[in-house]
C-alpha positions in Angstrom: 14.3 3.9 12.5 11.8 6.4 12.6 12.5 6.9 8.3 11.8 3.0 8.3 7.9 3.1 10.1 7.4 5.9 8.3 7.6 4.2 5.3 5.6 1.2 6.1 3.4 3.5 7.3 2.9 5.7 3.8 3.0 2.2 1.8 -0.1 0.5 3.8 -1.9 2.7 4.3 -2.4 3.1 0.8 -1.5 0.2 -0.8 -2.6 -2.7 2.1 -6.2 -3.6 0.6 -5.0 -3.5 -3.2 -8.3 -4.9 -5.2 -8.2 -6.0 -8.4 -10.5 -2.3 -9.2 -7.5 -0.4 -8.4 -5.9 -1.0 -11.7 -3.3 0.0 -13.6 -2.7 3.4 -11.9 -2.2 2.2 -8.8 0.5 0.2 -9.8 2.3 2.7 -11.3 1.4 5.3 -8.2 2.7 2.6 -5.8 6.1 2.0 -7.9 6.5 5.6 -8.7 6.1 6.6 -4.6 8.1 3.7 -3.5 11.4 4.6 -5.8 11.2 8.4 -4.5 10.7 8.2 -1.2 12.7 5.2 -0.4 15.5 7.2 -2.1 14.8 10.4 -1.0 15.4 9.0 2.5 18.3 7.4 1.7 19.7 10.5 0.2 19.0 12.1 3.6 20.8 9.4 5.7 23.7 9.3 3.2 23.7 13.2 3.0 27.1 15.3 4.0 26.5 17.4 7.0 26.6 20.6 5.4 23.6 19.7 3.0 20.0 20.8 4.3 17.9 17.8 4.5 14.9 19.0 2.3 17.3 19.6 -0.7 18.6 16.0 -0.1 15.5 14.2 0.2 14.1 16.2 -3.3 17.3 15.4 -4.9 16.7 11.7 -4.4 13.0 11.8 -4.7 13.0 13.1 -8.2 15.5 10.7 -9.5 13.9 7.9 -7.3 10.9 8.9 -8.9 12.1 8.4 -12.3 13.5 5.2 -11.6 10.3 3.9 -10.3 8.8 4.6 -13.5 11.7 2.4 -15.2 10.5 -0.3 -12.7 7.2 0.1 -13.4 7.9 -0.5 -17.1 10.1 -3.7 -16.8 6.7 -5.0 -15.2 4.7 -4.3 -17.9 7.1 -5.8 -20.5 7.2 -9.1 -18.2 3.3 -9.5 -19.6 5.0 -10.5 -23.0 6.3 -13.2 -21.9 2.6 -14.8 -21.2 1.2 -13.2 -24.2 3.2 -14.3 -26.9 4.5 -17.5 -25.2 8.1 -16.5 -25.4 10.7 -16.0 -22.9 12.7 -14.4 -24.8 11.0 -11.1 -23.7 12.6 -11.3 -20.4 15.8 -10.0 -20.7 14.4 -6.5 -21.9 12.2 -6.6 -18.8 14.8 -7.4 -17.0 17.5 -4.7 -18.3 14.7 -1.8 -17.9 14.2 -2.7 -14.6 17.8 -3.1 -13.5 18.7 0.5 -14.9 15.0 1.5 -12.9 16.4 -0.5 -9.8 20.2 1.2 -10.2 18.8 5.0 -10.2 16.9 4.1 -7.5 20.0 3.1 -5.3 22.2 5.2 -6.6 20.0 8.4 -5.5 19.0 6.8 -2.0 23.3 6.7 -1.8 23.4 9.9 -2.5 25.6 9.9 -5.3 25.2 12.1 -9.0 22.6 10.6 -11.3 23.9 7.9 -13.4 27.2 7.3 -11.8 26.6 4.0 -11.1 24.8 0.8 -12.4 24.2 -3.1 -11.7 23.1 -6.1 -13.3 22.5 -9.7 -11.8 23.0 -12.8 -13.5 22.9 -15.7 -11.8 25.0 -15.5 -9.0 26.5 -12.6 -9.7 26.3 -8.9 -9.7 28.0 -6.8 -12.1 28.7 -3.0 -11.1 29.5 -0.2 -13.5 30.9 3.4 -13.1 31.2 6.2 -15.0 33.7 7.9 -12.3 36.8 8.7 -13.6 38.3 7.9 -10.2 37.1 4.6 -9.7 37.5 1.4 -10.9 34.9 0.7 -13.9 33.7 -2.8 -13.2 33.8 -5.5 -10.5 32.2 -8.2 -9.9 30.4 -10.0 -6.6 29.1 -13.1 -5.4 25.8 -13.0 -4.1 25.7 -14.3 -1.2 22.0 -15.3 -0.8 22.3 -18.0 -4.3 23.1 -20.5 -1.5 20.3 -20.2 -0.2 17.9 -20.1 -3.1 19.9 -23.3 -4.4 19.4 -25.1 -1.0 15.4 -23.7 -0.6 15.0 -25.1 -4.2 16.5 -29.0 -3.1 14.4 -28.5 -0.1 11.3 -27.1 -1.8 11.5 -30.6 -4.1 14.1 -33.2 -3.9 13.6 -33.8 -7.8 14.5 -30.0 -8.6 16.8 -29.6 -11.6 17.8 -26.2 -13.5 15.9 -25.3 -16.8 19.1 -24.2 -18.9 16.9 -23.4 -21.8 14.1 -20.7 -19.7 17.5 -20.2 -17.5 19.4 -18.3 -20.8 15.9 -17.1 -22.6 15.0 -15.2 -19.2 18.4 -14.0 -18.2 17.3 -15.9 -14.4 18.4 -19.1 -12.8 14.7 -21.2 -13.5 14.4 -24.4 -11.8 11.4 -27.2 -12.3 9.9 -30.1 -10.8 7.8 -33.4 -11.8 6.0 -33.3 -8.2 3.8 -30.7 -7.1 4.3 -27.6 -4.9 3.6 -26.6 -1.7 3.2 -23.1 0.1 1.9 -21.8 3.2 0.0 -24.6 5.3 0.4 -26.8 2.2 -1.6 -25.3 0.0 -0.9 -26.4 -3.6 0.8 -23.9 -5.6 2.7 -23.6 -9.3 5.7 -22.1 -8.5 7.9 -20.2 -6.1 10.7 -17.5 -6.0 13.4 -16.7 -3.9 15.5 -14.0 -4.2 17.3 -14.3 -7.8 15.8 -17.6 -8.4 12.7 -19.6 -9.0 10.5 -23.2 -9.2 7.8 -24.1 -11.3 5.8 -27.7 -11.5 5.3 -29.0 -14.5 2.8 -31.2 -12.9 0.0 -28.4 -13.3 -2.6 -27.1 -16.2 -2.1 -24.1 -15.4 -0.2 -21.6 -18.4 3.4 -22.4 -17.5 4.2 -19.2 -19.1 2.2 -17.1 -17.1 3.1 -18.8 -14.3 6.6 -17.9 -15.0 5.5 -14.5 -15.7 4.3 -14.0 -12.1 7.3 -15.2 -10.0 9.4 -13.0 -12.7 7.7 -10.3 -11.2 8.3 -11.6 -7.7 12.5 -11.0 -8.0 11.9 -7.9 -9.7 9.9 -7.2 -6.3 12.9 -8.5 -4.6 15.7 -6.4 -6.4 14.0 -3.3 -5.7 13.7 -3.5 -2.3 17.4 -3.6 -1.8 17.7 -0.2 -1.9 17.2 -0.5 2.0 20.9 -1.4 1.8 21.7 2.6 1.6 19.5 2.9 4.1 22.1 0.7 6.3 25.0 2.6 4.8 26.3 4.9 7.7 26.3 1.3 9.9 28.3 -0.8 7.3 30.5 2.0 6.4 31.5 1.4 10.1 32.9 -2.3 9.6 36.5 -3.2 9.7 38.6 -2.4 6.8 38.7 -6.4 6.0 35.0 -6.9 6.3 34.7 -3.6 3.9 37.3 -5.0 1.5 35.4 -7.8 1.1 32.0 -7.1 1.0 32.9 -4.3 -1.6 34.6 -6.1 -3.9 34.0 -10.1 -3.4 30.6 -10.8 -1.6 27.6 -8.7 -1.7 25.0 -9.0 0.8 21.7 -9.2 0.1 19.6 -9.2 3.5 15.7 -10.4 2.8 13.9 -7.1 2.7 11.2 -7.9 1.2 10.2 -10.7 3.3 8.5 -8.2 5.9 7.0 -6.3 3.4 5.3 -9.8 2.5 4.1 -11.3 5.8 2.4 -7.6 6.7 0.6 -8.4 3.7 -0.7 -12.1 5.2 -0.6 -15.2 3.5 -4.7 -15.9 2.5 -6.6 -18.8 1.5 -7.2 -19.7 -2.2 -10.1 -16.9 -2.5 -8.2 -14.3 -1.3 -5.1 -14.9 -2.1 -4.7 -11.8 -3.7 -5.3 -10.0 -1.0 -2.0 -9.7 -0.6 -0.7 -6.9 -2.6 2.6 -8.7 -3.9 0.6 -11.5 -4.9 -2.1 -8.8 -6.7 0.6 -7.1 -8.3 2.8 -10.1 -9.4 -0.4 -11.7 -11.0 -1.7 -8.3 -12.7 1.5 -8.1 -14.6 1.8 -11.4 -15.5 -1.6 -11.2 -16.9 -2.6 -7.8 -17.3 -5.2 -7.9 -15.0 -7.4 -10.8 -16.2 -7.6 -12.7 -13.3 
C-alpha cells in the first residue's frame, strides 16, 4: 500500500495541473517516470528474498524507463492518424506501444528483459515467450470486452461496430447516428472503454481526430495494467484452479485507470482539459493545437 500512495503522490504532484504550456516535454517526462517507477516497484514486490531492494527497483526502473519511452512514441505516431486522415497509421502506434507496454510489465514482474510480450486484439490477448522452458504462445479472453460491449449498447441503443476503422486501427471501433453524452450530460464525440470505443457521427467535429484522442485513451488504459504485478504476490496465492484458469483462459483486467481519472475531476466545457488524461489524449491527437 504504502508503494501505491507513493506513486499517486509523485504523479500529482507533478503532473495534476497539466496546461496546455507544459508541452511536449512533459509528456514525455510523465511517460518516461510512470514506466520506471511503476516497474521499479513492481520489481521490488516481485523481487526473491535474497535480492537487495535498491538493485531491484534500478533494475526495473531502467527498463521501465525504456519502455516508457516506447509508449511515449506510439502516442506520437497516433497524431498520424488525424494528420493524414488515415487509420491505417494505427496499428504501428499500436505495436510500438504494446512492446513499450510489455517491457514495462515484464520489469515490474521482475523477469529478464524481453522474455515476455503481449498484444490485444479485440477480445483477446496474445502472450509471447522467448523461455526455453515455457510454452511460447497462449492465448486469453479478456474479460472486461463484456463490459465495453454492454457500456457501448448502453451508451447508445443504436451502436453498431465499424468493421472498416475496426481492421485499419487494429481496435474494436463502434459508432452511433445519435449523440453522446458524458458526465452530467454534457455532449461529447466519443468515448473509450477499456479496449474499445464510440464515436457519433452526428458531430462536425474531425471524426479522425476525434478517433485519434480516445485511441490515446486505451493506450492510457493498457499501460496502467502494469498494477497487475503490483498484485502479483496476492494472486500468486489463489487456488491452483483459479490460477489455471486465469493463466491460461481468462485474463483480468481490473479498471486501474479509472482512479487515476476521477482524481483528475471531470470539468466543464472550458476546462475540460484540466484533467490531465483529457490534456494529454487531446495533445496527441492534435499535437497540441487545441
Amino acid at each position: 500500500m504504502r508503494y501505491f500512495l507513493l506513486t499517486i503522490f509523485l504523479f500529482y504532484s507533478v503532473f495534476a495541473n497539466s496546461q496546455q504550456r507544459d508541452g511536449e516535454l512533459k509528456l514525455l517526462v510523465y511517460n518516461v517516470s510512470f514506466g520506471g517507477l511503476t516497474a521499479g516497484i513492481g520489481a521490488i514486490i516481485n523481487k526473491p528474498k535474497e535480492t537487495p531492494a535498491h538493485k531491484a527497483f534500478f533494475n526495473g526502473f531502467y527498463q521501465g524507463c525504456f519502455g516508457g519511452v516506447l509508449q511515449y512514441g506510439g502516442k506520437k505516431m497516433v497524431y498520424q492518424i488525424a494528420e493524414h486522415e488515415n487509420y491505417w497509421y494505427g496499428w504501428p502506434a499500436k505495436l510500438v506501444h504494446t512492446a513499450g507496454a510489455s517491457i514495462v510489465e515484464n520489469a515490474a514482474f521482475n523477469r529478464p528483459f524481453g522474455r515476455y510480450w503481449n498484444l490485444d486484439l479485440g477480445p483477446l490477448r496474445f502472450d509471447f515467450t522467448f523461455a526455453a522452458d515455457e510454452n511460447p504462445f497462449r492465448v486469453r479472453f479478456s474479460a472486461l470486452m463484456l463490459y465495453d460491449i454492454i457500456a457501448t449498447s448502453v451508451q447508445s441503443s443504436s451502436a453498431h461496430v465499424d468493421w472498416e476503422k475496426s481492421l485499419k486501427l487494429g481496435t474494436l471501433a463502434f459508432y452511433t447516428d445519435e449523440p453522446l453524452y458524458g458526465h452530467k450530460k454534457q455532449d461529447i464525440v466519443g468515448r473509450a472503454y477499456s479496449k474499445a470505443f464510440i464515436y457519433t457521427r452526428m458531430t462536425d467535429n474531425n471524426i479522425h481526430k476525434t478517433i485519434a484522442h480516445e485511441f490515446i485513451h486505451l493506450f492510457q488504459y493498457r499501460e496502467h495494467l502494469v498494477f497487475n504485478a503490483w498484485l502479483n504476490p496476492l494472486t500468486s496465492k489463489a487456488s491452483p484452479t483459479l490460477k489455471n484458469i486465469f493463466q491460461n483462459s481468462i485474463y483480468i483486467e481490473p479498471p486501474y485507470l479509472t482512479p487515476f481519472y476521477l482524481i483528475q475531476g471531470y470539468h466543464s466545457r472550458e476546462h475540460y482539459y484540466r484533467n490531465f488524461y483529457e490534456y494529454e489524449a487531446e495533445w496527441f491527437a492534435t499535437k497540441g493545437y487545441f
